[in-house]
PDB file of N, H, CA, C and O in Angstrom:
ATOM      1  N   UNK A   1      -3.315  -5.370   5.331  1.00  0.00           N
ATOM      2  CA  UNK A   1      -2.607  -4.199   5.804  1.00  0.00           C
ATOM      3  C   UNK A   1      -2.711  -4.147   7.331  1.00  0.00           C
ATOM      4  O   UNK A   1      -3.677  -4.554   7.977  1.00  0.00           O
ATOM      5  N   UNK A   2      -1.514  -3.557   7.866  1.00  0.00           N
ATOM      6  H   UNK A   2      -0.730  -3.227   7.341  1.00  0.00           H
ATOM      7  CA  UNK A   2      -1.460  -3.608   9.518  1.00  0.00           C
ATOM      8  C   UNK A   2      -1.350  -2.438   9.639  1.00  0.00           C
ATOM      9  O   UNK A   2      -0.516  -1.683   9.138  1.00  0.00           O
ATOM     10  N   UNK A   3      -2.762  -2.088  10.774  1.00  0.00           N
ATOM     11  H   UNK A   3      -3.439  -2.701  11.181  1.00  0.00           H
ATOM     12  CA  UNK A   3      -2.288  -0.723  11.977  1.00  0.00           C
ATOM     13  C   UNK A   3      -1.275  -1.069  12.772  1.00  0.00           C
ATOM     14  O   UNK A   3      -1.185  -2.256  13.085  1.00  0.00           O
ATOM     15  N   UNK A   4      -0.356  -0.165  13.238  1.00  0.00           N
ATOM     16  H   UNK A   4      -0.429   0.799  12.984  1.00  0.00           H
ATOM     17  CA  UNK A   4       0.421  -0.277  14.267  1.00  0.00           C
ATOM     18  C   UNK A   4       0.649   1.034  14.894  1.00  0.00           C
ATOM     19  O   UNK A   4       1.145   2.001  14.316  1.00  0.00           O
ATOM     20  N   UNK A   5       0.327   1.007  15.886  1.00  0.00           N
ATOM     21  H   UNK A   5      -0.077   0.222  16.355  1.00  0.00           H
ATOM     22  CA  UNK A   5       0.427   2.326  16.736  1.00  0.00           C
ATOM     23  C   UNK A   5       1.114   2.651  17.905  1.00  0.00           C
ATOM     24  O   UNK A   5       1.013   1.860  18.843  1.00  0.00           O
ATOM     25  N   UNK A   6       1.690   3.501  18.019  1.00  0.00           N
ATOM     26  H   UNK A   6       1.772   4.144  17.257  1.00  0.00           H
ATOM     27  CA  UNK A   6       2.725   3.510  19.140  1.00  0.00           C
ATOM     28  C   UNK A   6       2.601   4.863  20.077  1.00  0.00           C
ATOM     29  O   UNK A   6       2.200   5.841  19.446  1.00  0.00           O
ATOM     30  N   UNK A   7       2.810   5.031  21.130  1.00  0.00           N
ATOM     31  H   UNK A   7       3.136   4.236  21.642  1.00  0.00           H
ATOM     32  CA  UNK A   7       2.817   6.136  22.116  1.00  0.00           C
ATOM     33  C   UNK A   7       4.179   7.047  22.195  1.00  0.00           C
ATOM     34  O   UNK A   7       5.171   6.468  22.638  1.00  0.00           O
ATOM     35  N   UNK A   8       4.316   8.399  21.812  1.00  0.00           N
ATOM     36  H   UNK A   8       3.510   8.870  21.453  1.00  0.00           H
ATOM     37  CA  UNK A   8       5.428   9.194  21.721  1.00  0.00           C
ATOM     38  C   UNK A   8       5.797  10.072  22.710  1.00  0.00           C
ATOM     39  O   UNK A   8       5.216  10.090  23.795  1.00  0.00           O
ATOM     40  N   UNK A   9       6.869  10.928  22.388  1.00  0.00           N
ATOM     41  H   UNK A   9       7.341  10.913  21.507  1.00  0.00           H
ATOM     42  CA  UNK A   9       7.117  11.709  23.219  1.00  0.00           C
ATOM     43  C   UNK A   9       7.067  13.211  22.352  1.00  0.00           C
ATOM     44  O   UNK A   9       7.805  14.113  22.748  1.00  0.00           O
ATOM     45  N   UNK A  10       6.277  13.416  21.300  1.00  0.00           N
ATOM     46  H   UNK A  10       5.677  12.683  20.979  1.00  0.00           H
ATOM     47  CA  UNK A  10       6.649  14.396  20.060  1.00  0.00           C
ATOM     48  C   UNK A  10       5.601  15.498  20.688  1.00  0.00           C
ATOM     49  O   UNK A  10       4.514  15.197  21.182  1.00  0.00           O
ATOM     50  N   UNK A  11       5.829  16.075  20.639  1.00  0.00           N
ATOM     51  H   UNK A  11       6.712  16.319  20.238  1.00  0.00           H
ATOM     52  CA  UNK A  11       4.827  17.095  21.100  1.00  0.00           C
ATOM     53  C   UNK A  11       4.197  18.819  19.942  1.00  0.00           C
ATOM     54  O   UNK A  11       3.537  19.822  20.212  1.00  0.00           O
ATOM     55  N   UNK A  12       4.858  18.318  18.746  1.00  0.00           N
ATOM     56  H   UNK A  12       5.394  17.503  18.527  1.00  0.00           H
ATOM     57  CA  UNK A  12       4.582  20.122  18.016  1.00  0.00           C
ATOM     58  C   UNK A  12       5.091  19.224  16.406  1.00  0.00           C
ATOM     59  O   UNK A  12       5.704  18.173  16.222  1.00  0.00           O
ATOM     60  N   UNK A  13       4.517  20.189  15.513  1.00  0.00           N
ATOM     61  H   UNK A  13       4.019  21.043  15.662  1.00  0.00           H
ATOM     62  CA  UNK A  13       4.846  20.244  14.068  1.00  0.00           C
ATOM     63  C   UNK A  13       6.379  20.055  14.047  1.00  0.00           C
ATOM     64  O   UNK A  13       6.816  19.458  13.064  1.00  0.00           O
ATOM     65  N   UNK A  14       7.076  20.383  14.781  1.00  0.00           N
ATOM     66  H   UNK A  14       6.721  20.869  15.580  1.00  0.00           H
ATOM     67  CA  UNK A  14       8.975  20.114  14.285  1.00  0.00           C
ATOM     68  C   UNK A  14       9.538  19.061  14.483  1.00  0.00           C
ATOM     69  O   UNK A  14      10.562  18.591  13.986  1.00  0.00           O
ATOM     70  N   UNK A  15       8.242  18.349  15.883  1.00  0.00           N
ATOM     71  H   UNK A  15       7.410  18.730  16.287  1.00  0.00           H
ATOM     72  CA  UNK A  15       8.741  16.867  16.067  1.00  0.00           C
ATOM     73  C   UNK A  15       8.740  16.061  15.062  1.00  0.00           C
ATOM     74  O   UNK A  15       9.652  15.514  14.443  1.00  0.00           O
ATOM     75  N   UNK A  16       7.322  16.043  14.939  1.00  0.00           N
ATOM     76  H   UNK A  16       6.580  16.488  15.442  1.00  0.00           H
ATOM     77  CA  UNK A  16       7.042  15.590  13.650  1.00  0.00           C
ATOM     78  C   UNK A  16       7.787  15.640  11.953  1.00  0.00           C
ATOM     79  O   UNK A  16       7.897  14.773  11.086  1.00  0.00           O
ATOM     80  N   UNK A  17       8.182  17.027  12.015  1.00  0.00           N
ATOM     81  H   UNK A  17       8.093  17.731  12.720  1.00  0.00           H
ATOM     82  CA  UNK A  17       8.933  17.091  11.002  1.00  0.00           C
ATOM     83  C   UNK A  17      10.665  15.899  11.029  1.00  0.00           C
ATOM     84  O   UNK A  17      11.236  15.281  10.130  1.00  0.00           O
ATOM     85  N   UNK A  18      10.945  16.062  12.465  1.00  0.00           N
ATOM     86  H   UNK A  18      10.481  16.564  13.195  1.00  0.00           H
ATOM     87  CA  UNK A  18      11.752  15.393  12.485  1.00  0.00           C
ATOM     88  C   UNK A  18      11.915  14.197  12.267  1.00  0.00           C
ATOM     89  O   UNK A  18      12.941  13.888  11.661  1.00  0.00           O
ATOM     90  N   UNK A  19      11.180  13.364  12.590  1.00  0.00           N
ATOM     91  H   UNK A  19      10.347  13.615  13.082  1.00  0.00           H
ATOM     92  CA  UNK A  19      11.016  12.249  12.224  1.00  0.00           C
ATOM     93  C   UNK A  19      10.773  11.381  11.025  1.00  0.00           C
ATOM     94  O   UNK A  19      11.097  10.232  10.723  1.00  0.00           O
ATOM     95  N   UNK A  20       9.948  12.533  10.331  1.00  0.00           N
ATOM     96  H   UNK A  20       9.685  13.466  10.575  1.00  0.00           H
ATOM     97  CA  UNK A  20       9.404  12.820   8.959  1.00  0.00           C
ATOM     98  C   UNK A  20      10.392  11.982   7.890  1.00  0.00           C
ATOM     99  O   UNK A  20       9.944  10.968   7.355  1.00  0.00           O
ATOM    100  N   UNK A  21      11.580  12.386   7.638  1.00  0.00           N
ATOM    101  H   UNK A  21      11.944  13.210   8.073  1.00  0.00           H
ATOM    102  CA  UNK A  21      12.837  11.377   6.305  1.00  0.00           C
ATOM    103  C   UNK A  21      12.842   9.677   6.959  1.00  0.00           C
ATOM    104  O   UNK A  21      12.710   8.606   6.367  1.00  0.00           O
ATOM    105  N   UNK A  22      13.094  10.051   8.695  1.00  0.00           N
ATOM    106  H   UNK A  22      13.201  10.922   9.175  1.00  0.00           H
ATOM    107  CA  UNK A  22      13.321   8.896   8.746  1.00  0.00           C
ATOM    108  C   UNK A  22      12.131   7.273   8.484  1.00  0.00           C
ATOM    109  O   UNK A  22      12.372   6.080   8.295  1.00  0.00           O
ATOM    110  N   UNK A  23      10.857   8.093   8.609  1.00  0.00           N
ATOM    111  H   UNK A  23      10.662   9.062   8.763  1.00  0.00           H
ATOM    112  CA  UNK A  23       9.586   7.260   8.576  1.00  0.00           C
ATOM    113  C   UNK A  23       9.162   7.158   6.884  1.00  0.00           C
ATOM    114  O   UNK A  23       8.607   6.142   6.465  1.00  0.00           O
ATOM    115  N   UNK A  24       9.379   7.936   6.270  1.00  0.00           N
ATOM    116  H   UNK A  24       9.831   8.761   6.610  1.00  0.00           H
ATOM    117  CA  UNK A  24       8.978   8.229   4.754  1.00  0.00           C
ATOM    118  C   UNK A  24      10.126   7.118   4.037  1.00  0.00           C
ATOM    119  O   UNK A  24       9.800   6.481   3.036  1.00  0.00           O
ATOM    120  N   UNK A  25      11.660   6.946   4.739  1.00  0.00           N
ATOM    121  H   UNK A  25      11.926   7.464   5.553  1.00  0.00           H
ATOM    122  CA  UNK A  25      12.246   5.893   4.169  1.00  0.00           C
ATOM    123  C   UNK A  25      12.287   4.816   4.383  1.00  0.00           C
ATOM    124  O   UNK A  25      13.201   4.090   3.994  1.00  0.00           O
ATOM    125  N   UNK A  26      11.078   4.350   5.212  1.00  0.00           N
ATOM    126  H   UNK A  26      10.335   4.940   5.528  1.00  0.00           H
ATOM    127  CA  UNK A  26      11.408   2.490   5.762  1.00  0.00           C
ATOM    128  C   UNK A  26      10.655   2.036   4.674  1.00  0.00           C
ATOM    129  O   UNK A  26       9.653   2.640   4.291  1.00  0.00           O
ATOM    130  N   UNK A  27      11.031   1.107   4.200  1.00  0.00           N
ATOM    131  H   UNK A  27      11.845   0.616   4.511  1.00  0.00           H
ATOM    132  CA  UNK A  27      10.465   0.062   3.154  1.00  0.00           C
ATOM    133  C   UNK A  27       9.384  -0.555   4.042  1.00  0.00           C
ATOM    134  O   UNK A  27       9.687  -0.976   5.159  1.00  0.00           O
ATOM    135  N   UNK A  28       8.138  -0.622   3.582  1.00  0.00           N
ATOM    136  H   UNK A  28       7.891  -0.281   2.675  1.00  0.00           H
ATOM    137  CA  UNK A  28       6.678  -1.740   3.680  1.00  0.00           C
ATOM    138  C   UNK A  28       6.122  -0.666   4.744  1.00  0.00           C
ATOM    139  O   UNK A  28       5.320  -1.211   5.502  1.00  0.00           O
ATOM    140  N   UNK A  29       6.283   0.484   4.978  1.00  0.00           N
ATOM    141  H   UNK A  29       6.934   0.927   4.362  1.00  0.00           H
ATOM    142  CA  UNK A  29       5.050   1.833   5.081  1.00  0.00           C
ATOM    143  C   UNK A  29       4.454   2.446   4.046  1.00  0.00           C
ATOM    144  O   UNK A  29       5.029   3.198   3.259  1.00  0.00           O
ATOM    145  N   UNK A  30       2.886   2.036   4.013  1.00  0.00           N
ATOM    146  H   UNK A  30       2.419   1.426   4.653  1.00  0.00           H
ATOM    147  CA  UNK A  30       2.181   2.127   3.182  1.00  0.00           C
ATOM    148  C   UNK A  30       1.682   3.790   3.403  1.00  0.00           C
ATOM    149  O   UNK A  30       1.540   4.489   2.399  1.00  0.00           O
ATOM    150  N   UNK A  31       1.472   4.266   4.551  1.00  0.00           N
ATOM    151  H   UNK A  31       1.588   3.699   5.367  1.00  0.00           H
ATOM    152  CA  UNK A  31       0.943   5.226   5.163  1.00  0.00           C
ATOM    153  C   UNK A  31       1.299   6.006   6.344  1.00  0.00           C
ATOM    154  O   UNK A  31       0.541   5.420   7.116  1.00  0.00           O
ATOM    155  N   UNK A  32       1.894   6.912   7.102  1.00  0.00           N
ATOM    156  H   UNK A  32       2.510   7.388   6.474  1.00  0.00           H
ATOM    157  CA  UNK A  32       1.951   6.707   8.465  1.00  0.00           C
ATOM    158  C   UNK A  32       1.106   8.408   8.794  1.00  0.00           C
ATOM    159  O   UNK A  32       1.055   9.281   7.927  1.00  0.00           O
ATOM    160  N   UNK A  33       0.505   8.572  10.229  1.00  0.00           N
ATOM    161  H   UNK A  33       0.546   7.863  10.933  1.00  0.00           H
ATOM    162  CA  UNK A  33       0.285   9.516  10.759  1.00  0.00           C
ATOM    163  C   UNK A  33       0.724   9.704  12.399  1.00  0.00           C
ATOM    164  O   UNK A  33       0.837   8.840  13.268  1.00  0.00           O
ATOM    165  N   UNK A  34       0.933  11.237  12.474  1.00  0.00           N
ATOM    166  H   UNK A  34       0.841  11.939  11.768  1.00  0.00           H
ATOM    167  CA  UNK A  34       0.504  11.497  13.841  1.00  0.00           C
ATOM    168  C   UNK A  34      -0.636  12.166  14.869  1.00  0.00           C
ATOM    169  O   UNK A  34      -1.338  13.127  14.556  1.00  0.00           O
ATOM    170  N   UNK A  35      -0.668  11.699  15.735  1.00  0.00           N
ATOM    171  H   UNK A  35      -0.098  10.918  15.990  1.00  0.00           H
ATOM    172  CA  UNK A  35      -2.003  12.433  15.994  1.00  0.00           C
ATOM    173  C   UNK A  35      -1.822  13.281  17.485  1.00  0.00           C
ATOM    174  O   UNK A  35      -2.058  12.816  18.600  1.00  0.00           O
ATOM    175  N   UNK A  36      -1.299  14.756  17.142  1.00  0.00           N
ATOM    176  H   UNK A  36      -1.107  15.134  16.237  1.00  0.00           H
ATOM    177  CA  UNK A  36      -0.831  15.492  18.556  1.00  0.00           C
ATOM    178  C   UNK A  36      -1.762  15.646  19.472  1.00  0.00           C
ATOM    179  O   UNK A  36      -1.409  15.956  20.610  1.00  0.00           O
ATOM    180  N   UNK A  37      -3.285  15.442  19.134  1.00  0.00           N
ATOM    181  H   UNK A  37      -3.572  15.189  18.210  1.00  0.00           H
ATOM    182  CA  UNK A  37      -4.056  15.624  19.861  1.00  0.00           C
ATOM    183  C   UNK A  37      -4.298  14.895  20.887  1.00  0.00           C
ATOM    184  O   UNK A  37      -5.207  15.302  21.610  1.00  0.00           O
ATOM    185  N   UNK A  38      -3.684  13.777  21.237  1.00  0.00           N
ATOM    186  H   UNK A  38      -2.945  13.446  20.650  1.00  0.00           H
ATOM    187  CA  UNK A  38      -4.224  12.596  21.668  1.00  0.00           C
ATOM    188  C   UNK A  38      -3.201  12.569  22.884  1.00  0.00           C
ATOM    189  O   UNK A  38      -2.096  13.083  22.708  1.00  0.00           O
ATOM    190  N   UNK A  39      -3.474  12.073  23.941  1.00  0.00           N
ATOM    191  H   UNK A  39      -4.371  11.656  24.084  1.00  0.00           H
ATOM    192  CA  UNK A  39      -2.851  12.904  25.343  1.00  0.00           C
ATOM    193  C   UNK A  39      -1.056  11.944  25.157  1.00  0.00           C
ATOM    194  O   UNK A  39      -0.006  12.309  25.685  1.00  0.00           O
ATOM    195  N   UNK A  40      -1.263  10.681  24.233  1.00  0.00           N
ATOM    196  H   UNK A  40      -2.117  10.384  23.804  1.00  0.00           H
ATOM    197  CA  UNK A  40      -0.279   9.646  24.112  1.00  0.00           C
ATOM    198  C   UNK A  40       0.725   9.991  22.733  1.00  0.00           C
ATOM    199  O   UNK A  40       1.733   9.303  22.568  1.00  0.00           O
ATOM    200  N   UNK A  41       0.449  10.886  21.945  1.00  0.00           N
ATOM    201  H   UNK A  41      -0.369  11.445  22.079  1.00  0.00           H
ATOM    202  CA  UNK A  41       0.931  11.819  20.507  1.00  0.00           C
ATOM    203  C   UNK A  41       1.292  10.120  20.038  1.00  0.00           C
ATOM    204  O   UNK A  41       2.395   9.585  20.146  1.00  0.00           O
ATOM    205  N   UNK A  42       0.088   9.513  19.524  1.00  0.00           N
ATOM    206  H   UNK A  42      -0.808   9.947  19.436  1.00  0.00           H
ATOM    207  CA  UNK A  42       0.095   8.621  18.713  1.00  0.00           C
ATOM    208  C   UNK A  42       0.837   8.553  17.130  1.00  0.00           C
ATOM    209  O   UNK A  42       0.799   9.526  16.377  1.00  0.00           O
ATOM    210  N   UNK A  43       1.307   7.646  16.871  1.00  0.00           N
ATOM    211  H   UNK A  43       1.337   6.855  17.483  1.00  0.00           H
ATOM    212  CA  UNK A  43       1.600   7.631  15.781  1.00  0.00           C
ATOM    213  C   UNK A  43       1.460   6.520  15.261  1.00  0.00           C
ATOM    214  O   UNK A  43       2.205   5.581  15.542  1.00  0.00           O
ATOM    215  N   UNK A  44       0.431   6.429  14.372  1.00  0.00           N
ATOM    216  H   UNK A  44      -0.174   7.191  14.144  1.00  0.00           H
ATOM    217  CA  UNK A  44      -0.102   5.230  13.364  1.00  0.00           C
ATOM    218  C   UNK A  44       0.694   4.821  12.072  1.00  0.00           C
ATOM    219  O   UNK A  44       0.735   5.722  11.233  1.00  0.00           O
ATOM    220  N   UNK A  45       1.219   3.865  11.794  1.00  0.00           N
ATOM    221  H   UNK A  45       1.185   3.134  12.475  1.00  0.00           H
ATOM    222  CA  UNK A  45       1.561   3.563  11.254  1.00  0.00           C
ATOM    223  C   UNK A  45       0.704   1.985   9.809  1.00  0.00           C
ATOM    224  O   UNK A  45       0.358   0.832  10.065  1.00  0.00           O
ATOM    225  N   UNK A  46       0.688   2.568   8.784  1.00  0.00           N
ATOM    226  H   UNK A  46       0.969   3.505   8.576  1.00  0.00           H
ATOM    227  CA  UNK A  46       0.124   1.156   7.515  1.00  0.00           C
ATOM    228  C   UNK A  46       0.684   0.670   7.358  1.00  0.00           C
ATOM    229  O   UNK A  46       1.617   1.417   7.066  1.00  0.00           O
ATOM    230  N   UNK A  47       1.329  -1.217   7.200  1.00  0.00           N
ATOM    231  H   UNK A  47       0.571  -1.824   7.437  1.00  0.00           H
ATOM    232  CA  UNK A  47       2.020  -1.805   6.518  1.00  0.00           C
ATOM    233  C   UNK A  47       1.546  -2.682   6.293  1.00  0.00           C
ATOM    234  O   UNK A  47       0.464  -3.007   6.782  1.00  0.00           O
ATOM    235  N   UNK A  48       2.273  -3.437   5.385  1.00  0.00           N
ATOM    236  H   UNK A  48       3.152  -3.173   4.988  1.00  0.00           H
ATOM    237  CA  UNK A  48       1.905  -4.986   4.848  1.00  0.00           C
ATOM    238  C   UNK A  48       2.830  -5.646   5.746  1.00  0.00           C
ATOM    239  O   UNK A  48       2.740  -6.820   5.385  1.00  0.00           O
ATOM    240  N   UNK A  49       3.610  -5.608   6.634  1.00  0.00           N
ATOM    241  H   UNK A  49       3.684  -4.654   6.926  1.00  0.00           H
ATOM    242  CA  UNK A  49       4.104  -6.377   7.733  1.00  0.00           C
ATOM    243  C   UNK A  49       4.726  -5.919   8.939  1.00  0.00           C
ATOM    244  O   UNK A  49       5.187  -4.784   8.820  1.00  0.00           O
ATOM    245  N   UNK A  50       4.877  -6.422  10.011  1.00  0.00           N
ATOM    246  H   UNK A  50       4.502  -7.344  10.108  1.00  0.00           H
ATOM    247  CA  UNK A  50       5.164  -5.757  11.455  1.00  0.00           C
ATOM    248  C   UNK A  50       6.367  -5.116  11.282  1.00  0.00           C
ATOM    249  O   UNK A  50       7.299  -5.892  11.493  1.00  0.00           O
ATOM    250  N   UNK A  51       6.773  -3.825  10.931  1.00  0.00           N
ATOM    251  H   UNK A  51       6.016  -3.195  10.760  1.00  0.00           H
ATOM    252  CA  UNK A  51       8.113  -3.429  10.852  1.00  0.00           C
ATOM    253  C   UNK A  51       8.191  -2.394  12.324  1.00  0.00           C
ATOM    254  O   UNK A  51       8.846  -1.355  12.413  1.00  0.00           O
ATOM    255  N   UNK A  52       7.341  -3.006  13.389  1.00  0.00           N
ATOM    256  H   UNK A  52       6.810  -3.850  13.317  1.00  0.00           H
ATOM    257  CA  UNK A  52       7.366  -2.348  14.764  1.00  0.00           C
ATOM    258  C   UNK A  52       9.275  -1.991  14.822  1.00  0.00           C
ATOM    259  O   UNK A  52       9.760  -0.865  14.713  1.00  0.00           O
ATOM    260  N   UNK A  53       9.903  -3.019  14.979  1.00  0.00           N
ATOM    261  H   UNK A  53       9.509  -3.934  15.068  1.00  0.00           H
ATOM    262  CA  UNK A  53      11.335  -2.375  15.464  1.00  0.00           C
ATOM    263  C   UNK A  53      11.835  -1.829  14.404  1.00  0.00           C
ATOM    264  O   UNK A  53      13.051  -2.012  14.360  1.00  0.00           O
ATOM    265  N   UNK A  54      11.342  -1.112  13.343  1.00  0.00           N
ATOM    266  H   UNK A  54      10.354  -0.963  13.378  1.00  0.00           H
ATOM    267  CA  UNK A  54      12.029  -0.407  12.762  1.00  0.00           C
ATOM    268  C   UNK A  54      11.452   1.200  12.851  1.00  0.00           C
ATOM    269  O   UNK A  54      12.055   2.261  13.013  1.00  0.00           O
ATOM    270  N   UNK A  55      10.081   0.903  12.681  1.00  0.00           N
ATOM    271  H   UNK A  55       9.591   0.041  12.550  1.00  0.00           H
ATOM    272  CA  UNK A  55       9.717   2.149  13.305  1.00  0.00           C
ATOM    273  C   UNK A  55      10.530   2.876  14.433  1.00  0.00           C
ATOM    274  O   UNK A  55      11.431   3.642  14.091  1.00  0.00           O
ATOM    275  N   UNK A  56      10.216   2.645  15.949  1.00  0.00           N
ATOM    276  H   UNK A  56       9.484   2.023  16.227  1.00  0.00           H
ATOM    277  CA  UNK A  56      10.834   2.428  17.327  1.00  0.00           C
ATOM    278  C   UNK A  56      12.308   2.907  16.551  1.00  0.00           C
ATOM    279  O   UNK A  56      12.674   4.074  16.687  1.00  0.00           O
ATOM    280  N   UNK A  57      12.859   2.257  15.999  1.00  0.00           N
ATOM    281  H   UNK A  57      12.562   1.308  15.889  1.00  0.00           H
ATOM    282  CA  UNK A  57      14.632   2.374  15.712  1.00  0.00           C
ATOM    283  C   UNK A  57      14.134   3.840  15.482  1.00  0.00           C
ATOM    284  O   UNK A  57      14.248   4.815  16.225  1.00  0.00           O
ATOM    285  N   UNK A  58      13.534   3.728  14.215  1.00  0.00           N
ATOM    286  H   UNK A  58      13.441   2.937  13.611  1.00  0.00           H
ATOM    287  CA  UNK A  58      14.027   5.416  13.500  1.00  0.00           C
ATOM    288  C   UNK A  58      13.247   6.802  14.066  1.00  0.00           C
ATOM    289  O   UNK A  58      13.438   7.898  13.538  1.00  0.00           O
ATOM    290  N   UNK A  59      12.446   6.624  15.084  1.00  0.00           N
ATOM    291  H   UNK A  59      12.291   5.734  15.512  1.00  0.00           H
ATOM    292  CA  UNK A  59      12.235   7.657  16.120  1.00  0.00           C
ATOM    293  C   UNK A  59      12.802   7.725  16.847  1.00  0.00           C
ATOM    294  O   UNK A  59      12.872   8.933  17.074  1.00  0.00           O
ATOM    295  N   UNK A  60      13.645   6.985  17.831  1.00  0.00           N
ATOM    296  H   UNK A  60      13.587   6.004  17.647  1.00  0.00           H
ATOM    297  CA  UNK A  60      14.191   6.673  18.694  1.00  0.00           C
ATOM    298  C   UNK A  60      16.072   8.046  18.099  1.00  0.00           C
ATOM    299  O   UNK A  60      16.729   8.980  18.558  1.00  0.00           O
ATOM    300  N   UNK A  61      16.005   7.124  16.842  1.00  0.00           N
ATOM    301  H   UNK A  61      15.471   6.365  16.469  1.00  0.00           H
ATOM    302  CA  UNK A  61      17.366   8.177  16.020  1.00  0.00           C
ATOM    303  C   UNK A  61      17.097   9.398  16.054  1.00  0.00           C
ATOM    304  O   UNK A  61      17.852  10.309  15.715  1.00  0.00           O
ATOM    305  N   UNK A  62      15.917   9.500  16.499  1.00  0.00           N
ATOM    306  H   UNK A  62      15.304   8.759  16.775  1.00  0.00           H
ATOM    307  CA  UNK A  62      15.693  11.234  16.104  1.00  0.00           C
ATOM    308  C   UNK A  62      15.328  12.047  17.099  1.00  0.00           C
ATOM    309  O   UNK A  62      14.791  13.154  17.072  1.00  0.00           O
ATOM    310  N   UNK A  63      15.831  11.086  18.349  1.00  0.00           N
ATOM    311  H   UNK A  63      16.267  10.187  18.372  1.00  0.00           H
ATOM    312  CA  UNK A  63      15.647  11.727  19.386  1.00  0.00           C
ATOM    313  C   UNK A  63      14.425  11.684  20.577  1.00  0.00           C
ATOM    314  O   UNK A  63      14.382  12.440  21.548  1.00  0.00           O
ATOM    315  N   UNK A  64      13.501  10.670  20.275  1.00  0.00           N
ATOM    316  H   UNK A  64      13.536  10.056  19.486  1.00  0.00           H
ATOM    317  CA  UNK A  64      12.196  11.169  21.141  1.00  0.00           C
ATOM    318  C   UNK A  64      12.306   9.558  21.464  1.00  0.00           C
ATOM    319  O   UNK A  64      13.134   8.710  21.128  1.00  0.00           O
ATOM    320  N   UNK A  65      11.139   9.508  22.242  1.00  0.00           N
ATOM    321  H   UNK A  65      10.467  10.197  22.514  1.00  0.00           H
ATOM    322  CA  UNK A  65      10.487   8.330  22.888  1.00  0.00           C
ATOM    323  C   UNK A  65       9.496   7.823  22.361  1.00  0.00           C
ATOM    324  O   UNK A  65       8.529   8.502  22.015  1.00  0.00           O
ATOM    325  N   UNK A  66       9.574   6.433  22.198  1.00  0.00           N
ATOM    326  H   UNK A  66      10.359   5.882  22.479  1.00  0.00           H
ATOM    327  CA  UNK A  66       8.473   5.671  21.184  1.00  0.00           C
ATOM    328  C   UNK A  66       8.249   4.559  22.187  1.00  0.00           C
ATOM    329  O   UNK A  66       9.032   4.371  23.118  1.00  0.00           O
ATOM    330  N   UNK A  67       7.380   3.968  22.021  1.00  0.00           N
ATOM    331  H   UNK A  67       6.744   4.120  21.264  1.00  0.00           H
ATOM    332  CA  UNK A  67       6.966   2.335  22.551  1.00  0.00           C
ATOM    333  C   UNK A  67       5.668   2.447  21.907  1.00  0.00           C
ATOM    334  O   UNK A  67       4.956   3.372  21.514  1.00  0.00           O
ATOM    335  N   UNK A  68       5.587   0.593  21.951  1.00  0.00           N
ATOM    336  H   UNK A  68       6.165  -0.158  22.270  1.00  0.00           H
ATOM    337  CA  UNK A  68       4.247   0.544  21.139  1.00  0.00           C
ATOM    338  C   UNK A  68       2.922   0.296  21.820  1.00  0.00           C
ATOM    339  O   UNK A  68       2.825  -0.137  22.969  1.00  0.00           O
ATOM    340  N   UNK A  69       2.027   0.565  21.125  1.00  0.00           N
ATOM    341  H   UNK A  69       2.106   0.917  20.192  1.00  0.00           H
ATOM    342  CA  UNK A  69       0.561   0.535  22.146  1.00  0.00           C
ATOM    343  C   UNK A  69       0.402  -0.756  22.190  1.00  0.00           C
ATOM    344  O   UNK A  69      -0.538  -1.241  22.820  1.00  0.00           O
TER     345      UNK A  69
END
């Protein structure tokens, strides 16, 4: 299983919500979180393989800023 973690631009519970359909539907996410606390609003992602540009894609659709750590 792969961590993959990336640096956002999400800042509150609605960001998050937003993003929420689009991350819950990528195929080979085992798990994902965010973590607002963290000065970079991390978002961790589980998989069984690097689906980095798909992540990136489907935040990116929803409006915010992603890159990966």
């Amino acid at each position: 299983m792969e961590k993959l973690r990336f640096k956002t631009s999400l800042k509150c519970g609605g960001c998050v919500k937003a993003v929420t359909p689009g991350l819950d539907n990528l195929e080979g996410i085992a798990n994902w979180k965010v973590d607002l606390e963290s000065p970079d609003k991390v978002i961790e992602v589980e998989s069984t393989e690097d689906i980095s540009e798909l992540v990136i894609e489907s935040v990116k659709k929803a409006g915010f800023q992603i890159s990966r750590l």
